[in-house]
C-alpha positions as CSV (number, residue, x, y, z in Angstrom):
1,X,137.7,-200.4,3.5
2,X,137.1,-203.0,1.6
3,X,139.6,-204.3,-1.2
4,X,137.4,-205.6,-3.8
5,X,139.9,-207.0,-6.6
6,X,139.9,-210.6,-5.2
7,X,135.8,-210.7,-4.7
8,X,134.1,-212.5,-7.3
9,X,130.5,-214.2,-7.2
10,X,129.9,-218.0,-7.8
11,X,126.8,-218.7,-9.8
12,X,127.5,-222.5,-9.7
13,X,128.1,-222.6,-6.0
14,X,125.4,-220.1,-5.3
15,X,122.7,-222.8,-7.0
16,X,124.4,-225.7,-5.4
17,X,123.6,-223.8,-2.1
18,X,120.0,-223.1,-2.8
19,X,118.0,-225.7,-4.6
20,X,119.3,-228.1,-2.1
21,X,118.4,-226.3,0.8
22,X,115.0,-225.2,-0.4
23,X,114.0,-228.7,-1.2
24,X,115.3,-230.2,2.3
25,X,113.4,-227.1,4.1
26,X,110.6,-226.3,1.8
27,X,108.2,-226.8,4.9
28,X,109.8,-224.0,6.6
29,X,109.7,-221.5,3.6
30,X,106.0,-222.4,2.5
31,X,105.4,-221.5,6.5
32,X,106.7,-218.2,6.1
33,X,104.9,-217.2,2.9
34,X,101.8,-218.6,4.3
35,X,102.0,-216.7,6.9
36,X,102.0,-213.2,5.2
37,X,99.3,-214.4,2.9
38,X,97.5,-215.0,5.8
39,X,98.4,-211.3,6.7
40,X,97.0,-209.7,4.2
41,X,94.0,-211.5,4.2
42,X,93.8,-210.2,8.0
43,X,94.1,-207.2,7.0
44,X,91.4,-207.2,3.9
45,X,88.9,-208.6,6.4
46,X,89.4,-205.7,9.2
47,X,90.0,-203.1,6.0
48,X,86.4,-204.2,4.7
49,X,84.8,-204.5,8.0
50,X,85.8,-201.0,8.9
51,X,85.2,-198.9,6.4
52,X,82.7,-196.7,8.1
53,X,85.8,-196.0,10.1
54,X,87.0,-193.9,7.0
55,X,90.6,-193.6,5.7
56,X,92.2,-193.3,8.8
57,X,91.5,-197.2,9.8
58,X,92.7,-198.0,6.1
59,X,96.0,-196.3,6.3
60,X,96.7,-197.3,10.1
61,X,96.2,-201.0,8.9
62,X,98.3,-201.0,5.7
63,X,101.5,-199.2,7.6
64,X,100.5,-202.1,10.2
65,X,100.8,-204.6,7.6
66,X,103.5,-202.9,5.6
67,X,105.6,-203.2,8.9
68,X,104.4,-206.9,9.8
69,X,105.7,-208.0,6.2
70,X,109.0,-206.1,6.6
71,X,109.4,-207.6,10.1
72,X,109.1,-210.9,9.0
73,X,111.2,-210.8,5.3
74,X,113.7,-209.3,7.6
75,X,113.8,-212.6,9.9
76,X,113.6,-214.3,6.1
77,X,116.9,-212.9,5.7
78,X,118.4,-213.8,8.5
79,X,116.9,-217.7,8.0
80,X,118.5,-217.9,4.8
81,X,122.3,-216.6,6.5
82,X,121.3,-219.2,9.3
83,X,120.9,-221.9,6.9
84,X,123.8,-221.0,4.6
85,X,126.2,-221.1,8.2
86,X,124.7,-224.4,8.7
87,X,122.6,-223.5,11.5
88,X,119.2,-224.7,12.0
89,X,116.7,-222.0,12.3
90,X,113.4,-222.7,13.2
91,X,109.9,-221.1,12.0
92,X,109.4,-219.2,14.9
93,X,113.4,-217.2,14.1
94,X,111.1,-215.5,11.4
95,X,109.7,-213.1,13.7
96,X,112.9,-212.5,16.0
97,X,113.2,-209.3,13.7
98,X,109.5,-207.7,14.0
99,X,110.7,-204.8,16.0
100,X,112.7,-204.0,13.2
101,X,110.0,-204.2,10.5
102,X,109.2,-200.1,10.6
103,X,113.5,-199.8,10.1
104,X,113.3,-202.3,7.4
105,X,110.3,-200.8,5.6
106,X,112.0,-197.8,5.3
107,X,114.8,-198.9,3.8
108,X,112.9,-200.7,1.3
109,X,111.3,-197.2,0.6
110,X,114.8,-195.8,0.3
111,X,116.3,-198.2,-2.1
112,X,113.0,-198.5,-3.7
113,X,113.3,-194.6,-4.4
114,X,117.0,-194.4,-5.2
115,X,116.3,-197.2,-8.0
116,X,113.2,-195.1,-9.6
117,X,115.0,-192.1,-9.7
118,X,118.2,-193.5,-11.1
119,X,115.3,-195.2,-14.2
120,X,113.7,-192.0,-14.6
121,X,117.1,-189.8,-15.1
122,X,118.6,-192.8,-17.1
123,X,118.5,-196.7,-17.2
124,X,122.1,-196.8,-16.5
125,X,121.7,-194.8,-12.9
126,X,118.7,-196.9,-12.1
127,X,120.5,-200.6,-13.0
128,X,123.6,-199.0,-10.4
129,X,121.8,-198.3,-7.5
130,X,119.8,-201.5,-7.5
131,X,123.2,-203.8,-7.7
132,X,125.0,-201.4,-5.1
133,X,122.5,-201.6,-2.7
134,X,120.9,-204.7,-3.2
135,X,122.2,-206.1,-0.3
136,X,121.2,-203.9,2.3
137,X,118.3,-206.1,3.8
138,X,121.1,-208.6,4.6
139,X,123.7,-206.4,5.9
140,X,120.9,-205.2,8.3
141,X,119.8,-208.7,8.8
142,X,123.4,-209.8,9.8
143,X,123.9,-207.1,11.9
144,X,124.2,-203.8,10.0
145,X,121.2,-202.7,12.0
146,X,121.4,-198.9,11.1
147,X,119.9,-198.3,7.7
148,X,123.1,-196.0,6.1
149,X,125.2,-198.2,7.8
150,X,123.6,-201.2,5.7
151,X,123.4,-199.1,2.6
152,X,127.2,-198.5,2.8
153,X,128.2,-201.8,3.5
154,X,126.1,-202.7,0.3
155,X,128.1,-200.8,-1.6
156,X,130.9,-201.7,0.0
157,X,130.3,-205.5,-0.8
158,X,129.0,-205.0,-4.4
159,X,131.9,-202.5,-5.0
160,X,133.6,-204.2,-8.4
161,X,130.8,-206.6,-9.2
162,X,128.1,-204.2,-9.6
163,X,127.3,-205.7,-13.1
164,X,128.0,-209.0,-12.7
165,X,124.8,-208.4,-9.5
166,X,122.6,-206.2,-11.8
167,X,122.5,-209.3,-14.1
168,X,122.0,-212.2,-11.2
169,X,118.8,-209.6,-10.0
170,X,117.7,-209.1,-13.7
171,X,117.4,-212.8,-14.1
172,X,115.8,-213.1,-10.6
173,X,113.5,-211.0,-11.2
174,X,112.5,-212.8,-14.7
175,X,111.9,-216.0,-12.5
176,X,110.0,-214.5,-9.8
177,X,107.7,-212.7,-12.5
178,X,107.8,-216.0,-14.3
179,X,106.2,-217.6,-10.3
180,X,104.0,-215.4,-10.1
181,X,102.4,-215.9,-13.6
182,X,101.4,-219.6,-12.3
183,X,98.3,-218.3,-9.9
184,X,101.1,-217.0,-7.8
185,X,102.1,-220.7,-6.5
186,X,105.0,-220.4,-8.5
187,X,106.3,-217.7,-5.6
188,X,106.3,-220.3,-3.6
189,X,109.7,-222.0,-5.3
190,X,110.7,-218.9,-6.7
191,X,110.7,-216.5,-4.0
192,X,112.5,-218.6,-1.4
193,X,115.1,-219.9,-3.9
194,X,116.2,-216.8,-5.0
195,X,116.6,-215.4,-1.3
196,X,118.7,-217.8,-0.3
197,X,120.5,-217.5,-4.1
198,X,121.3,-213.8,-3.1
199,X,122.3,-215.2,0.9
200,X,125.0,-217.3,-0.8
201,X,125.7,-214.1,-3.1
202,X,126.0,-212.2,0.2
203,X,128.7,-214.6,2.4
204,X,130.6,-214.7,-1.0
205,X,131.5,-210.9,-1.1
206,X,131.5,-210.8,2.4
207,X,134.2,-213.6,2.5
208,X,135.9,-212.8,-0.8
């Protein structure tokens, strides 16, 4: 169990972490997000050229895609951990994890359920289940691999700092919505930065 009364998030050091490392390895993130644009466009071109195939080719290649994407923000995870131990992860670590794109995807489909359900009952429920298990990806990323395993260990971690989370992914959110306003380049800075934001966030509880 762990005792969280001496756990406590650094904003500051959390910054210092990220903006630094995104500018030194920009090349690396701008890789990774290129690559699942260039996904999806795969999969618009084979979706498009197949459609006398029907629905079946459509849904085969979105749960394809769906489980490429997962696969590879799952070895995101893990590049951001990497680069926060001062490792030095290469572009190719990304897809170490693409096995475990169908685990990861349903995870995100888990958390993704537990959060609308907590906003539809109330907005208090909703706002608690997305700062529990926020963390889940990179509990599975570091290891965690089982999905309730990483859900508890979520909790676990954000056990006594739920709010002070639900307000770092609030304004995370506001500056992703805020990149992808700008034609969507904005995702580029925003997306990475606050991934490795929530990596720092991560070995914080984890250490605290």
């Amino acid at each position: 169990m762990i005792v969280a009364l001496h756990r406590r998030i650094s904003i500051s050091d959390a910054f210092k972490f990220a903006w630094p490392t995104l500018r030194k390895r920009f090349g690396l993130f701008a890789a990774i997000l290129l690559t699942i644009v260039g996904a999806w466009a795969v999969l618009e071109i084979v979706v498009i050229g197949g459609q006398r195939f029907g629905i079946a080719l459509w849904l085969a290649m979105h749960l394809a895609f769906l489980s490429f994407v997962a696969g590879v923000e799952l070895g995101l995870l893990q590049v951001c951990l990497a680069l926060y131990d001062e490792k030095e992860p290469r572009f190719r670590d990304t897809f170490k994890q693409l096995a475990a794109g169908p685990r990861f995807l349903a995870g995100q489909a888990i958390y993704l359920l537990l959060s609308t359900l907590g906003l539809l009952l109330f907005v208090v429920p909703g706002a608690y289940f997305s700062a529990r298990y926020a963390l889940f990806g990179f509990c599975m990323a570091d290891g965690d691999g089982g999905i309730m395993c990483s859900f508890q260990r979520s909790a676990d971690l954000s056990a006594g700092v739920t709010i002070h989370l639900f307000l770092i992914l609030l304004a995370l959110l506001v500056l992703n919505v805020l990149g992808a306003s700008l034609l969507g380049l904005g995702l580029f800075i925003t997306f990475p930065l606050s991934t490795l934001f929530l990596a720092a966030v991560y070995r914080q509880l984890e250490c605290g």
